[in-house]
C-alpha positions in Angstrom: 19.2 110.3 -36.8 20.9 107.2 -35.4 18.6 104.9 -33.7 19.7 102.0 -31.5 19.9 98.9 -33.3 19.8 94.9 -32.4 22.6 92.3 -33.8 20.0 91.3 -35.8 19.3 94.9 -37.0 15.8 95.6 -35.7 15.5 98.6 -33.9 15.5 98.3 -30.4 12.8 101.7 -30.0 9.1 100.9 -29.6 7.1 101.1 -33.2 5.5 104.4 -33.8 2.0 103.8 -32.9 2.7 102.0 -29.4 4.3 105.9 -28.7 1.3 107.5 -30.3 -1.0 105.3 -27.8 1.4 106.1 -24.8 1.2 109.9 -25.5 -2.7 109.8 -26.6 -3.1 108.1 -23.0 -0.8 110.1 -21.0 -3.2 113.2 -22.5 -6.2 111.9 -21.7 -4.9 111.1 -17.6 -3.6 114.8 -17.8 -6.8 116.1 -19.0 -9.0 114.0 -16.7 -6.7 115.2 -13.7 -7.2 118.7 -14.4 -11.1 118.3 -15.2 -11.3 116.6 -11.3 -9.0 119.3 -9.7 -11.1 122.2 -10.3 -13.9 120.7 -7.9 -17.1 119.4 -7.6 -19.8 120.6 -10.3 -22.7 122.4 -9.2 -25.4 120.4 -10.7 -28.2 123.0 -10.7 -28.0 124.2 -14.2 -27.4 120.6 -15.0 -30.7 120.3 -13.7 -31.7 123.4 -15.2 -30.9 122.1 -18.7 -32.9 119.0 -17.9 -35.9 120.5 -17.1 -35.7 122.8 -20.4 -34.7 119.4 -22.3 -38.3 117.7 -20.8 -40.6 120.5 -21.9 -38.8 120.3 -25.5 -39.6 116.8 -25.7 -42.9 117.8 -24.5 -43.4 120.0 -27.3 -42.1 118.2 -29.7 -44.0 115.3 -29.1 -47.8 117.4 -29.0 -46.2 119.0 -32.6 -45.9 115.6 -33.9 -49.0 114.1 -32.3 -50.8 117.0 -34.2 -48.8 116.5 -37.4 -50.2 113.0 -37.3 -53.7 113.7 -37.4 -53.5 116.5 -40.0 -52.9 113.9 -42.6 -55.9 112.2 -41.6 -58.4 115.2 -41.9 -56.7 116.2 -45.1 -57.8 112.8 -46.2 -61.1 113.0 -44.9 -61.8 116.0 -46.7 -60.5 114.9 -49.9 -63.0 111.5 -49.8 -65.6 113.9 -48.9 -65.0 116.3 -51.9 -64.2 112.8 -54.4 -67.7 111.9 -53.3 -69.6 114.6 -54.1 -67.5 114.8 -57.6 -68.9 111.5 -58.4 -72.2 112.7 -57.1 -72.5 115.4 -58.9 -70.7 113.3 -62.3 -74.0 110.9 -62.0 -76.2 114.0 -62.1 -74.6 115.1 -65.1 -74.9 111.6 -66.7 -78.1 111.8 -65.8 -79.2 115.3 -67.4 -77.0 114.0 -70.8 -79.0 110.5 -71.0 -82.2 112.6 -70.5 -81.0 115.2 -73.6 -79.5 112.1 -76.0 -83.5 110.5 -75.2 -84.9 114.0 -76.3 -83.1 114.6 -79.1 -83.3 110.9 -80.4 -87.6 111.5 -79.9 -87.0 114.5 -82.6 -85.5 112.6 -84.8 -87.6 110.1 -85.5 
């Protein structure tokens, strides 16, 4: 391929990319033309699509506030149920003292 060439010898054709931005622009005014051509948008279903976006959110955001207070009762049951283990640990500590005392008295 001969390209045009300076007296210097540079090319005289724009570098590569420079064309690659001219054509990538030239695109995007072609496909902007055509996307204002075919009229005005009717924005009811826009609307539409809203309105079912809002009650998503909604939901999602009564899922999460529930998902943040299950953590909370989970926890409350658990130091419920480590209390009465340690309750019912001092009873049996209790019952074993009282047996140790018993069988040290028959000892003796």
């Amino acid at each position: 391929m001969n390209t045009p060439v300076n007296a210097d010898g540079t090319s005289t054709s724009p570098p590569t990319s420079y064309v690659s931005v001219v054509l990538g622009v030239f695109a995007l005014l072609v496909a902007g033309a055509a996307w204002f051509s075919r009229g005005s948008v009717d924005p009811l279903p826009i609307q539409a699509d809203i309105a079912d976006l809002k009650s998503q959110v909604s939901q999602l955001q009564s899922h999460l506030s529930v998902s943040e207070t299950a953590p909370t009762e989970a926890e409350k049951t658990a130091r419920a149920a480590l209390l009465a283990a340690q309750a019912s640990q001092s009873a049996v500590d209790a019952t074993n003292e009282k047996i140790d005392r018993m069988f040290a008295r028959s000892r003796q």
